[in-house]
C-alpha positions as CSV (number, residue, x, y, z in Angstrom):
1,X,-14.9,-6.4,-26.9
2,X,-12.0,-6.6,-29.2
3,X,-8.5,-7.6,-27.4
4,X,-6.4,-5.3,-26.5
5,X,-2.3,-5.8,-27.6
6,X,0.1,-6.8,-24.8
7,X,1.8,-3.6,-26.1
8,X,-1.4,-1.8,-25.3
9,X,-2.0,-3.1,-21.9
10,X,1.3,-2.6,-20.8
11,X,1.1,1.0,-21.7
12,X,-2.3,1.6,-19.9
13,X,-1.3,0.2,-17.0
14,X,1.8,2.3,-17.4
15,X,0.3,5.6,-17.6
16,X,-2.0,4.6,-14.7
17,X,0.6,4.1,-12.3
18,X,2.3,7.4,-13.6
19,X,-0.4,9.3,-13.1
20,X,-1.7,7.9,-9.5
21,X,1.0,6.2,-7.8
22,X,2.4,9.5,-6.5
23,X,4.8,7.5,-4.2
24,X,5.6,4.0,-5.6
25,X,6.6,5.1,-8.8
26,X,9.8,6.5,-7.6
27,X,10.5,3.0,-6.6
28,X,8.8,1.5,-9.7
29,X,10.6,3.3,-12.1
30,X,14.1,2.3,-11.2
31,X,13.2,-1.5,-12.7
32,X,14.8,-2.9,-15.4
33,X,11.7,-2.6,-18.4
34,X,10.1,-5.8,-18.4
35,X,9.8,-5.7,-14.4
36,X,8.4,-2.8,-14.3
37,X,5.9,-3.2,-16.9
38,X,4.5,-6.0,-14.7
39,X,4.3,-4.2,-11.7
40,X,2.7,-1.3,-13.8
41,X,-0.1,-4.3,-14.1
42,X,-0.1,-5.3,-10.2
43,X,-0.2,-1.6,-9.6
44,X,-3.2,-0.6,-12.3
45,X,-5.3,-3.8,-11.0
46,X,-4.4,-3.0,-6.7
47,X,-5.9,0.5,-7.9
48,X,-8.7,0.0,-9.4
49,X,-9.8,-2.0,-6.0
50,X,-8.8,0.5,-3.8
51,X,-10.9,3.1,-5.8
52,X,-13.7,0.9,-5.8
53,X,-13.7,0.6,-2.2
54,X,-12.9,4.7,-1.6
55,X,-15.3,5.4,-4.4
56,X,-18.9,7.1,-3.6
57,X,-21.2,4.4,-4.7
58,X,-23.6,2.9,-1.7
59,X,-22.1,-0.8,-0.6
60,X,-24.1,-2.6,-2.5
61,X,-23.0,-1.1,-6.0
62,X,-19.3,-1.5,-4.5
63,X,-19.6,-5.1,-3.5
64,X,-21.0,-6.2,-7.1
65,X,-18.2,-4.5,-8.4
66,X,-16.0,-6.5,-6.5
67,X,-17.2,-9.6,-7.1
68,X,-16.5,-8.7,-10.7
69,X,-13.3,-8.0,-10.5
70,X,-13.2,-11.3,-8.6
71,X,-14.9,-13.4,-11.4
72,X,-12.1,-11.5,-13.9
73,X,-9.5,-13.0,-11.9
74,X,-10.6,-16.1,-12.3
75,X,-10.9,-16.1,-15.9
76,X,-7.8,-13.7,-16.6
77,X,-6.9,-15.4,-19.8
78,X,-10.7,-14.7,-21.6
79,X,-10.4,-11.4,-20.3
80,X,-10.1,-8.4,-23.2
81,X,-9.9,-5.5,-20.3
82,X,-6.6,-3.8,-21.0
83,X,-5.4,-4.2,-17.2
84,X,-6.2,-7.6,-16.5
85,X,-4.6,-8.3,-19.7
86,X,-1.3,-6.8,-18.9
87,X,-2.0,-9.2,-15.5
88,X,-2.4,-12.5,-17.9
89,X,1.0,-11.5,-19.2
90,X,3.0,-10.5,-16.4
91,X,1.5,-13.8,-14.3
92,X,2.7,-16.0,-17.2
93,X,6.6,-14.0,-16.8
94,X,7.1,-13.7,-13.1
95,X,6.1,-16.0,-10.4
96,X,3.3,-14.1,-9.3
97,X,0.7,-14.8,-6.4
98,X,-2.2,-13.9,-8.1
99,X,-4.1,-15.6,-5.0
100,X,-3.0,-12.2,-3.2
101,X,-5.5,-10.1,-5.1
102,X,-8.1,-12.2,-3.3
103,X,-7.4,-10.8,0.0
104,X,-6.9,-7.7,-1.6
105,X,-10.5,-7.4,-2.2
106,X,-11.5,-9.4,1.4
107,X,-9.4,-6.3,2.7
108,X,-11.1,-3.3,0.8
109,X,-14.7,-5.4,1.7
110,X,-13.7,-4.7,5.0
111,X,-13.1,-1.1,4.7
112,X,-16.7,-1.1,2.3
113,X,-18.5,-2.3,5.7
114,X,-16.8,0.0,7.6
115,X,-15.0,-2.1,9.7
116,X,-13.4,-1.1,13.3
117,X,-10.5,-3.4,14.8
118,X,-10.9,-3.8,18.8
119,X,-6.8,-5.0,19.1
120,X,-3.5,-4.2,17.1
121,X,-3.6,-8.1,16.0
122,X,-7.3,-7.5,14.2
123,X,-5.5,-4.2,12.7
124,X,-2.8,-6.1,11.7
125,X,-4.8,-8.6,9.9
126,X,-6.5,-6.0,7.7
127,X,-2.8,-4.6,7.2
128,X,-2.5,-7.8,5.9
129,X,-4.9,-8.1,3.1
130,X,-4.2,-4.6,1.8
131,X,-1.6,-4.3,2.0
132,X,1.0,-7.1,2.6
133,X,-0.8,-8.9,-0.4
134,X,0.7,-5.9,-2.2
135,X,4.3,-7.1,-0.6
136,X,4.0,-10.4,-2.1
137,X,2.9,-9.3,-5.2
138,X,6.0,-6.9,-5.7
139,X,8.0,-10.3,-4.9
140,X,6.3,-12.1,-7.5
141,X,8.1,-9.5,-10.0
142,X,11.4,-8.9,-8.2
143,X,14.1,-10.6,-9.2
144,X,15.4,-12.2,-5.7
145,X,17.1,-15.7,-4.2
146,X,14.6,-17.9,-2.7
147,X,14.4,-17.9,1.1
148,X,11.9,-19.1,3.2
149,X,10.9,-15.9,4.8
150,X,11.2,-14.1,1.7
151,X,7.1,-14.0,1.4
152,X,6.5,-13.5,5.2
153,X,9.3,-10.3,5.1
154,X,7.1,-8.8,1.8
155,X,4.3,-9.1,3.8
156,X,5.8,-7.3,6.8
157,X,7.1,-4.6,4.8
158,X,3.7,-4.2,3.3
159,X,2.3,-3.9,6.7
160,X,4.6,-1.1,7.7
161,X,3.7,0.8,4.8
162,X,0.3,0.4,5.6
163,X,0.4,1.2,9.5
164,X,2.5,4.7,8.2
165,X,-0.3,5.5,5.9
166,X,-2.9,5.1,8.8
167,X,-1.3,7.8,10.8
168,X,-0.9,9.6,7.9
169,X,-4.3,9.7,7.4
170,X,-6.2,9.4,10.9
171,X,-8.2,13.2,9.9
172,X,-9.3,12.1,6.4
173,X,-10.2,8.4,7.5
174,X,-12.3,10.1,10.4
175,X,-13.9,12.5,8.1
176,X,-15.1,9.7,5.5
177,X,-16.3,7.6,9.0
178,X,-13.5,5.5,9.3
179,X,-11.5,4.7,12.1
180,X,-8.2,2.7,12.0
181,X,-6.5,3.0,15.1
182,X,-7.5,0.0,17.9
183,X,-9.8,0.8,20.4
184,X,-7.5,-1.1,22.3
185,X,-5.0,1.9,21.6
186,X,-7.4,4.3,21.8
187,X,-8.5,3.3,25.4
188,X,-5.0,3.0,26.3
189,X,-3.7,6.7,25.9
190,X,-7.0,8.2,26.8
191,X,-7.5,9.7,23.2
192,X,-11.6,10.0,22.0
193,X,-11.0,11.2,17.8
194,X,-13.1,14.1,16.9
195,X,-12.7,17.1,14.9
196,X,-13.0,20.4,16.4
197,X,-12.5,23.4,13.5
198,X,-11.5,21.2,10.8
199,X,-8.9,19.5,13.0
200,X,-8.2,16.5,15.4
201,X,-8.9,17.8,18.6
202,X,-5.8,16.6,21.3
203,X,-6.4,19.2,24.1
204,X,-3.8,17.3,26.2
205,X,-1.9,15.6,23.9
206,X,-2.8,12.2,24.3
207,X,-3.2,11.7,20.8
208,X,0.2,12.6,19.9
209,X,1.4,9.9,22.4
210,X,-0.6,7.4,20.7
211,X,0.9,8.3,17.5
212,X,4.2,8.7,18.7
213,X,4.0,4.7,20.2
214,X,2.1,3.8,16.8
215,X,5.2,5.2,14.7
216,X,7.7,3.1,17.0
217,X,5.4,0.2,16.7
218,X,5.5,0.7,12.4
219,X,9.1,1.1,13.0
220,X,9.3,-2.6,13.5
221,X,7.6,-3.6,11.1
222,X,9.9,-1.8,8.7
223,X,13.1,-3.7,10.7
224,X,11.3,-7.1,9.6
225,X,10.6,-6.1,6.0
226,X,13.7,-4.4,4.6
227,X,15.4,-8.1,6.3
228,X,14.2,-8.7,2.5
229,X,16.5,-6.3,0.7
230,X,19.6,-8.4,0.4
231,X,18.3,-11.0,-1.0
232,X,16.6,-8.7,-4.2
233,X,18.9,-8.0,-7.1
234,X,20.1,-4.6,-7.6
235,X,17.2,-3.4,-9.6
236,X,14.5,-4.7,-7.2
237,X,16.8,-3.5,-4.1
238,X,16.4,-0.1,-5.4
239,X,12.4,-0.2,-6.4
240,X,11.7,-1.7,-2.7
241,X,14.4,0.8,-1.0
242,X,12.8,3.8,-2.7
243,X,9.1,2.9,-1.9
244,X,10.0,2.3,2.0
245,X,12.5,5.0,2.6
246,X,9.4,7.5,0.9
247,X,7.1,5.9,3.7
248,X,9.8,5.4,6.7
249,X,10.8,8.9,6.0
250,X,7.3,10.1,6.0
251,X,6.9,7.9,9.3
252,X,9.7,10.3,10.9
253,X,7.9,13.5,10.0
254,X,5.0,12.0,11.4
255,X,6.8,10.9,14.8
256,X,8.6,13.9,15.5
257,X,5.6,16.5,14.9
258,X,2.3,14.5,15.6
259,X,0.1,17.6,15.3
260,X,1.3,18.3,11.5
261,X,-1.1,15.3,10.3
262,X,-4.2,17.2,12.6
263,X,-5.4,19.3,9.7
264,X,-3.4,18.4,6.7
265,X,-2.3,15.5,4.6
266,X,1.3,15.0,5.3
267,X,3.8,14.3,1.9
268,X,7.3,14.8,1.1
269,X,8.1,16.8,-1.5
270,X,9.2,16.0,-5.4
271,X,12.3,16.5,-4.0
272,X,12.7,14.5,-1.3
273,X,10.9,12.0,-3.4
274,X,14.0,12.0,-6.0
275,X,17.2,12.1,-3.3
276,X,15.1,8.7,-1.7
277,X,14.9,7.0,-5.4
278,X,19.1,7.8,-6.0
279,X,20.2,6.7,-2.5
280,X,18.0,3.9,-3.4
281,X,19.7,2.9,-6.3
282,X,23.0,3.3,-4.6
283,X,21.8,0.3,-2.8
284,X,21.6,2.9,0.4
285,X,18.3,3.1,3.0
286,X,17.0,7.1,3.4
């Protein structure tokens, strides 16, 4: 396989997170070039193990997949695939944790076994790999002051993204066999998820209650996260300001009518999208 240019792998991994990151590139795109190349390159390599673990091959075809990806990151530098390439480069820039990719893949392993979490602290732990390694990946590439908490706030804000997506999403995860929300939870507010006519079924409306306590719970998680912002420089401010106000505002919608994620998959407009990304790079929060 001949060796793709850096030029090359940028762009690849640049027209992949164009194309498919239907939120984070309003946040992505408000980086100064070279930054946002290399999150292009986080982005394009996150991707490509989510859609091995969403994809329709049987587990066993997924988890030899993964282990390839695994056996890439370990030999980034020999690699020639465009993507991991752009990786190489961006690891050898920015500071990044490329140990995070690891629980990346433990995370979407857990999702190709089909994985149920009994408590909110076993949810939170898969929140964790999938999405709070995502977190600390962005801060690799950010341009920020060191704090000690910096990594653990990434992670946070990672997991609140994650929890907002889960609501987000309760019908389709359902629908593919998957179930998110802690049985813990479940058994708390009464709720038993089934589909009745192509919706959730909440005949008394004991699933709205669950959400509406999950969103408050999320709301925390966001609190912790965005703790991050001021220590970011302008730039990176804006890219982690634009992805979380897209998902905290999507959180609201979700709060405030439950029953519009029953039969649908909730999304803010283009619109909204855009006035998130310019408050966000007036340094404000949607």
């Amino acid at each position: 396989m001949t060796t793709p240019t850096i030029e090359h792998a940028y762009t690849t991994c640049e027209e992949i997170t164009r194309t498919q990151a239907r939120n984070f590139y309003w946040g992505i795109r408000l980086l100064r070039p070279q930054r946002r190349a290399a999150l292009c390159a986080v982005y394009a390599l996150a991707r490509r193990v989510d859609d091995i673990g969403d994809g329709d091959a049987p587990p066993e075809e997924k988890a030899t997949r993964l282990e390839e990806v695994r056996k890439e990151l370990a030999a980034l530098d020999r690699s020639g695939d465009p993507v991991m390439v752009a990786v190489a480069d961006a690891a050898r820039r920015y500071p990044i944790p490329l140990g995070a990719f690891e629980e990346l893949l433990d995370g979407v392993w857990m999702d190709v076994e089909g994985r149920q979490y009994a408590t909110f602290g076993e949810l939170t732990e898969y929140c964790r790999c999938v999405a709070g390694s995502i977190g600390r990946l962005c801060l690799g590439v950010f341009g920020h002051t060191p704090h000690p908490r910096a990594a653990e706030w990434a992670d946070a804000l990672g997991i609140a993204l994650q929890q907002t997506n889960i609501l987000r999403d309760i019908r389709e995860d359902l629908l593919n066999g998957r179930v998110y929300l802690p049985q813990a939870d479940l058994d708390a507010f009464g709720v038993e998820l089934r589909i009745a006519d192509g919706a959730l079924a909440d005949p008394d409306g004991s699933l709205a209650n669950l959400i509406r306590h999950s969103a408050a719970r999320a709301r925390e998680w966001y609190a912790e996260g965005l703790r991050l912002g001021p220590l970011l420089d302008r730039r990176s401010a804006a890219c982690c300001l634009a992805m979380a106000g897209i998902y905290r505002r999507l959180l609201e919608r979700i709060a405030e009518q439950p029953a519009a994620v029953y039969d649908t998959r909730l999304s803010l407009s283009g619109t909204e999208k855009l006035g998130v990304a310019v408050r966000a790079l007036g340094g404000r929060a949607a």
